[in-house]
C-alpha positions as a Markdown table, in Angstrom:
| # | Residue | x | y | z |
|---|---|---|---|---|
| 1 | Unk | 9.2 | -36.4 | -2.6 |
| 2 | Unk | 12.3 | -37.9 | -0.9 |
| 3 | Unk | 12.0 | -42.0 | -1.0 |
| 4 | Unk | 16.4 | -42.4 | -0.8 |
| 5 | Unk | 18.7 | -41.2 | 0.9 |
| 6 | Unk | 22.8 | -41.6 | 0.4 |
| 7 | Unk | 25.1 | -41.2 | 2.9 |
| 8 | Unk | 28.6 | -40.3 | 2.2 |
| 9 | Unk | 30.8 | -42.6 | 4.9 |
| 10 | Unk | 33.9 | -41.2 | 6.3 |
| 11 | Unk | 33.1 | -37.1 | 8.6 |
| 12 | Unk | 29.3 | -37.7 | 7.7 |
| 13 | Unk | 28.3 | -41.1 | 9.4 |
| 14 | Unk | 31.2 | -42.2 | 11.5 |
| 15 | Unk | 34.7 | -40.2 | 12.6 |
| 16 | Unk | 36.8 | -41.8 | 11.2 |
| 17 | Unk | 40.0 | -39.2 | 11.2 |
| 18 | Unk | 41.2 | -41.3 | 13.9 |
| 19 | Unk | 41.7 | -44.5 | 12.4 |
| 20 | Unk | 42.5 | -43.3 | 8.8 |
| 21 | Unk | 45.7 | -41.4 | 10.6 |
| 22 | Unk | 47.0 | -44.1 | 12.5 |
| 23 | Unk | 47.3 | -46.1 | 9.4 |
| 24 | Unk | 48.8 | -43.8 | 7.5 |
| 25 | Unk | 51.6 | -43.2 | 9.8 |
| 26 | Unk | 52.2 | -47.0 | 10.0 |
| 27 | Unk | 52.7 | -46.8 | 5.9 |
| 28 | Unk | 54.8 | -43.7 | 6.3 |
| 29 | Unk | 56.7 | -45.1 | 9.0 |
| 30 | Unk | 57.3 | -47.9 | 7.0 |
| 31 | Unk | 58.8 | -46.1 | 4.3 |
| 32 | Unk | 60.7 | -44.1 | 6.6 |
| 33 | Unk | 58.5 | -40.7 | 5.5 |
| 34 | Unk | 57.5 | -38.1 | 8.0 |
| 35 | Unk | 54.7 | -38.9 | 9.5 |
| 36 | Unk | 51.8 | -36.9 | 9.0 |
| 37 | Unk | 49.4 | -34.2 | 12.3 |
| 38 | Unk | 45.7 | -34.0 | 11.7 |
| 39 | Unk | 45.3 | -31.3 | 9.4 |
| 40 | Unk | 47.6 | -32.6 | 7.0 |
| 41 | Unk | 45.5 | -35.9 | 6.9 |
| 42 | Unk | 42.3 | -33.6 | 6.9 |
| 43 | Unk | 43.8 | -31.8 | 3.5 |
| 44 | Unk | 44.5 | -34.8 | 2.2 |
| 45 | Unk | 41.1 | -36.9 | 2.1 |
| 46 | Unk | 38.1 | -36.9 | 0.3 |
| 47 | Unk | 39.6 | -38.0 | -3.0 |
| 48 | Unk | 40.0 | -41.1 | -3.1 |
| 49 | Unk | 42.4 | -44.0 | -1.7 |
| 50 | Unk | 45.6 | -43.5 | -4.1 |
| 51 | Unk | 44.9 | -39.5 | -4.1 |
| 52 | Unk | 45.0 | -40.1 | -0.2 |
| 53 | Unk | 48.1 | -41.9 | -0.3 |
| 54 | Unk | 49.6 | -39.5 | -2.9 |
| 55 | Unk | 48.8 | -36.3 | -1.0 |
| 56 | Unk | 50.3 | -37.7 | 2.0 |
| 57 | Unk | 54.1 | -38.4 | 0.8 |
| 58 | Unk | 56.5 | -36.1 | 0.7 |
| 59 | Unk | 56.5 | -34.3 | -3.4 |
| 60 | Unk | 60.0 | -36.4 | -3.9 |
| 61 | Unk | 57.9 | -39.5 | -3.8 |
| 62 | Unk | 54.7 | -38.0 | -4.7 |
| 63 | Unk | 55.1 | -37.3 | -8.3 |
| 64 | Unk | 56.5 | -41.3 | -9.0 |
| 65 | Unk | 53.5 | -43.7 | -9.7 |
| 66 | Unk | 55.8 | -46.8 | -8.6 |
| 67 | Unk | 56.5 | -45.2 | -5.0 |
| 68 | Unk | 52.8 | -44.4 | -5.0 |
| 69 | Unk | 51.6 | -48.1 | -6.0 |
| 70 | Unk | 54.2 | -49.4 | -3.3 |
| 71 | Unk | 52.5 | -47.3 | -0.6 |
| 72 | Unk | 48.9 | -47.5 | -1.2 |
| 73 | Unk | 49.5 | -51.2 | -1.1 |
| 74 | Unk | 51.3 | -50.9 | 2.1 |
| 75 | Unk | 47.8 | -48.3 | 3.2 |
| 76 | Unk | 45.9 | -51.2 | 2.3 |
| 77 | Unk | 47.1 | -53.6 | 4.8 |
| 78 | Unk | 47.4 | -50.9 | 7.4 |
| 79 | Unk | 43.9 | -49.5 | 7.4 |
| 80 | Unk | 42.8 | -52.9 | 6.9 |
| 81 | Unk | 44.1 | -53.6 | 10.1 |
| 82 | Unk | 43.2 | -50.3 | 12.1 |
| 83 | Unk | 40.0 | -49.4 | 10.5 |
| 84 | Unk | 37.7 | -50.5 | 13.3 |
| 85 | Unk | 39.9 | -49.4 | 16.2 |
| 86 | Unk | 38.1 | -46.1 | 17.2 |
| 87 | Unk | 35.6 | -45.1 | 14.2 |
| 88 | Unk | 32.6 | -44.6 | 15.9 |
| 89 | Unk | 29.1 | -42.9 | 14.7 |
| 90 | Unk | 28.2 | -39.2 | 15.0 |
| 91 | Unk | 26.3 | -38.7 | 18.0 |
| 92 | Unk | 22.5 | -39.1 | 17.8 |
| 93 | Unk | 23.3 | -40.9 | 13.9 |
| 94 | Unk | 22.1 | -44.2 | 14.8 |
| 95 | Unk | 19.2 | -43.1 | 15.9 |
| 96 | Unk | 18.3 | -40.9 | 12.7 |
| 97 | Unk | 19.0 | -43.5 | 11.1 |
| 98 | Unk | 16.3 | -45.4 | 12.4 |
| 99 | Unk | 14.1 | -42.7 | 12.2 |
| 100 | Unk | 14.4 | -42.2 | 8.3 |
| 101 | Unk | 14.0 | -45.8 | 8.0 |
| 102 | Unk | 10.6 | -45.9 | 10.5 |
| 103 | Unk | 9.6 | -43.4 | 7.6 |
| 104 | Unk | 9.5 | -45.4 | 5.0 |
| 105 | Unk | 12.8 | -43.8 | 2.8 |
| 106 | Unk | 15.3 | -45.9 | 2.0 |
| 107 | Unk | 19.3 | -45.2 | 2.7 |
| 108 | Unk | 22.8 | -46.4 | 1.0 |
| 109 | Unk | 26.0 | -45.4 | 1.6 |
| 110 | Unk | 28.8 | -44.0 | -1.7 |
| 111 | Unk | 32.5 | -43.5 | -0.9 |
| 112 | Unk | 35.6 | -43.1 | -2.1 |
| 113 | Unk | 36.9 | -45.7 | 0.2 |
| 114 | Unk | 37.7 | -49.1 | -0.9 |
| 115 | Unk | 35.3 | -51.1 | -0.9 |
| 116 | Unk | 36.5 | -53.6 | 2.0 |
| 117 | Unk | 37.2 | -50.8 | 4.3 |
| 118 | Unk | 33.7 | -49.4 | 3.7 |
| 119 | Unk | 32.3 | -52.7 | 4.2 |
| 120 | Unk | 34.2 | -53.2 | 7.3 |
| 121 | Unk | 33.5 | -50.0 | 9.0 |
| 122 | Unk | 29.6 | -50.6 | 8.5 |
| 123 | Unk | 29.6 | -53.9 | 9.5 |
| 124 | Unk | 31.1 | -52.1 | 13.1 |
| 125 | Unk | 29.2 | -49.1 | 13.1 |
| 126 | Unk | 25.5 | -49.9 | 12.1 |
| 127 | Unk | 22.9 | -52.5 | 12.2 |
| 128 | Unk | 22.6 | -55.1 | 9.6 |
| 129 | Unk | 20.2 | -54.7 | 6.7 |
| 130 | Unk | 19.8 | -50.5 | 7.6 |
| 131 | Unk | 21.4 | -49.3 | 3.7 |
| 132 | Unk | 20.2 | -51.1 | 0.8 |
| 133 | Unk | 24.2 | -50.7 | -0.2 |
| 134 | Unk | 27.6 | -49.8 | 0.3 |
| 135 | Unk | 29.3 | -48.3 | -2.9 |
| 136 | Unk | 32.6 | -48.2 | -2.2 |
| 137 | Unk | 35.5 | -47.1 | -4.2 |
| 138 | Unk | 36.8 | -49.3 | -7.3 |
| 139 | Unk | 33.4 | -50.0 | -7.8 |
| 140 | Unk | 32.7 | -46.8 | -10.3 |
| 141 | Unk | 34.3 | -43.7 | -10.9 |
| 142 | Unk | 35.3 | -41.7 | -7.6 |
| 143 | Unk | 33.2 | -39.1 | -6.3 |
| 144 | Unk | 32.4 | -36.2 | -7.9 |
| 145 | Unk | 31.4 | -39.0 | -10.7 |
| 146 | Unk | 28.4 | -39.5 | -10.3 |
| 147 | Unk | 27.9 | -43.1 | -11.4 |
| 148 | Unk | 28.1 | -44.6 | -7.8 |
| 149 | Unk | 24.9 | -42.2 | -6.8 |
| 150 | Unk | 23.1 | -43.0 | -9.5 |
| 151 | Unk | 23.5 | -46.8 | -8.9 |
| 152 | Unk | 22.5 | -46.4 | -5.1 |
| 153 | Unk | 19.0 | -44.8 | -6.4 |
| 154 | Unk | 18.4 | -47.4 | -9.0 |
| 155 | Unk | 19.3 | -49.9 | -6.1 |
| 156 | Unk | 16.7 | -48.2 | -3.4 |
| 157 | Unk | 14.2 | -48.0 | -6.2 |
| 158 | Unk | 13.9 | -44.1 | -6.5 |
| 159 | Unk | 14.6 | -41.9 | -9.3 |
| 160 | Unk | 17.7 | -39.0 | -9.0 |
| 161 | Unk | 15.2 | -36.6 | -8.0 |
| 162 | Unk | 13.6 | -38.4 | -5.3 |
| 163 | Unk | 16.9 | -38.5 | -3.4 |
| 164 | Unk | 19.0 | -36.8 | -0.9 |
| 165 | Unk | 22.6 | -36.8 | -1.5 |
| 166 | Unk | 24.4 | -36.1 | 2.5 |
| 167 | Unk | 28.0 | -35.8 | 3.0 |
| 168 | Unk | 31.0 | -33.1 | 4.6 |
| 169 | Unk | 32.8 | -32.1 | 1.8 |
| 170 | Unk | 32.4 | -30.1 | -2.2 |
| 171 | Unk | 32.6 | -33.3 | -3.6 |
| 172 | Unk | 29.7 | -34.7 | -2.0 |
| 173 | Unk | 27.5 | -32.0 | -3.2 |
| 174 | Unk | 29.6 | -32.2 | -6.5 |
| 175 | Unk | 28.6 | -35.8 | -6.6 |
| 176 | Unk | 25.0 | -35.3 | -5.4 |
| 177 | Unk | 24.4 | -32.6 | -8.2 |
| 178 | Unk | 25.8 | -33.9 | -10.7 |
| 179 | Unk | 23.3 | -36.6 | -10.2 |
| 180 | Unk | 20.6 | -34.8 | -10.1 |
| 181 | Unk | 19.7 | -35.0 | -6.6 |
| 182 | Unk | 19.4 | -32.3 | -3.5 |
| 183 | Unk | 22.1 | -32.4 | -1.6 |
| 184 | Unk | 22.5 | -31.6 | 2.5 |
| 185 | Unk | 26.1 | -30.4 | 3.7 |
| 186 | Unk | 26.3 | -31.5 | 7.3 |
| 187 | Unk | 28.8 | -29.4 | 9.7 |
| 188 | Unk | 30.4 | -31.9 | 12.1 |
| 189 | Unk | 32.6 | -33.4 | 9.3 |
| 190 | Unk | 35.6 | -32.9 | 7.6 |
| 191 | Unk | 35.5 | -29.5 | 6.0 |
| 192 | Unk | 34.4 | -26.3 | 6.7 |
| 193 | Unk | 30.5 | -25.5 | 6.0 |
| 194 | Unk | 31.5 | -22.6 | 4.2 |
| 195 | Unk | 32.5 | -24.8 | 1.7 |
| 196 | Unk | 29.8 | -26.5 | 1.4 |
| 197 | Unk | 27.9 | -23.6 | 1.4 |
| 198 | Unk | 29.7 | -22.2 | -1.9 |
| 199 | Unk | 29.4 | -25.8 | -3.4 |
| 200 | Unk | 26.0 | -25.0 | -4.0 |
| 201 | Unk | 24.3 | -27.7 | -1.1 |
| 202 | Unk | 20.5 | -26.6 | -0.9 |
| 203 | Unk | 20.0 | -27.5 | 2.9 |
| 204 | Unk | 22.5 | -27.6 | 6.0 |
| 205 | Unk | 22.2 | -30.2 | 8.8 |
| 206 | Unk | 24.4 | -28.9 | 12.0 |
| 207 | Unk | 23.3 | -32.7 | 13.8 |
| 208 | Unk | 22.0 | -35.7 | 12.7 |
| 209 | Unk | 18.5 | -35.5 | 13.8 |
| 210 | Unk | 18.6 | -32.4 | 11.4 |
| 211 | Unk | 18.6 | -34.8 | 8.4 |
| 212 | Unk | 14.7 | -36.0 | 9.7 |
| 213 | Unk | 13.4 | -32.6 | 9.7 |
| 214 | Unk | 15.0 | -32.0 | 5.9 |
| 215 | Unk | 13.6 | -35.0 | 4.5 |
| 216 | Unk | 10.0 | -34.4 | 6.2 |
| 217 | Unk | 9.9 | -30.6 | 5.2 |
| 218 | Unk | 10.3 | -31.9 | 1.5 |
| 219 | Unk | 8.0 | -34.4 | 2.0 |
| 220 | Unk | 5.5 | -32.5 | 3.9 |
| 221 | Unk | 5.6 | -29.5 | 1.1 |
| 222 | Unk | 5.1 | -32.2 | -1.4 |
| 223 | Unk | 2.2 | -33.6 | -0.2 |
């Protein structure tokens, strides 16, 4: 039976692409680097704020840790700035949202961005006191780890196998597997549900309201 479920932030609960470009071009400009279309910022995500930052320099400056600590700091201030500008939720999200909490399960969010960013883009996007907590990166291992997962259960209350781990990319289902838990790869994100697919998830969710139907199918053939 499902009693949590955990989110993955960025191309599952809000698009954020927007936003998470813009501030990468400021750092970029900054350092006088090319600045970086779409699908290069697309490639580059997912892993991570300094593997962000790395994968975004040109490989001159991309293999020296020093360059790399000077311009994740620079990120920092940027998407601190610009993280709120346009991020918006998925259509129909905030009202599955309420739904799967009208249901009793519990919900938290785990990502790989920093912590304050995560915080911030919450605090914009949703209402108050809807995920029992933000796990944001810094705070454990990054994603596929799956320490931050397994801290978001113990926080809602429910074991590994009682949860649903949701999120765009392999290393969402990576994470939510290595956890212990089911995992749903959604198709309006980040990457390609093929991939997902081949990551092993165990359900799809093509929109948001999809996620109810998941989580009361499980429930229902539990009962």
């Amino acid at each position: 039976m499902i009693k949590g479920v955990i989110f993955d932030l960025d191309g599952t609960l809000a698009n954020t692409i927007e936003d998470l470009q813009n501030a990468m071009n400021e750092m970029l400009a900054v350092f006088g680097y090319p600045k970086r279309n779409k699908e290069q910022i697309l490639s580059a995500i997912c892993y991570g704020q300094r593997e962000f930052v790395k994968r975004s320099l040109p490989h001159e400056a991309s293999i020296s840790d020093e360059i790399i600590d000077k311009c994740q700091g620079c990120y920092t201030l940027c998407y601190q700035k610009h993280c709120t500008d346009n991020t918006q939720p998925y259509p129909m999200m905030l009202q599955t949202l309420k739904s799967i909490k009208d249901m009793g399960v519990r919900m938290s969010v785990v990502t790989n961005k920093a912590q304050a960013h995560a915080d911030g883009v919450i605090k914009k996007c949703f209402p108050e006191g809807l995920f029992d907590t933000v796990v944001g990166g810094g705070s454990f291992e990054a994603k596929p780890a799956p320490a931050g997962a397994l801290y978001a259960a113990l926080r809602m209350g429910a074991e590994s196998g009682e949860c649903l781990f949701i999120g765009d990319s392999d290393v969402d289902i990576m994470t939510g597997k290595r956890a212990g838990m089911r995992t749903v790869g959604v198709s309006w994100g980040y990457r390609d549900i093929e991939l997902l697919r081949r990551a092993g998830a165990d359900f799809e969710a093509h929109a948001a309201p999809d996620i109810i139907d998941i989580v009361k199918k499980i429930n229902f053939d539990h009962v």
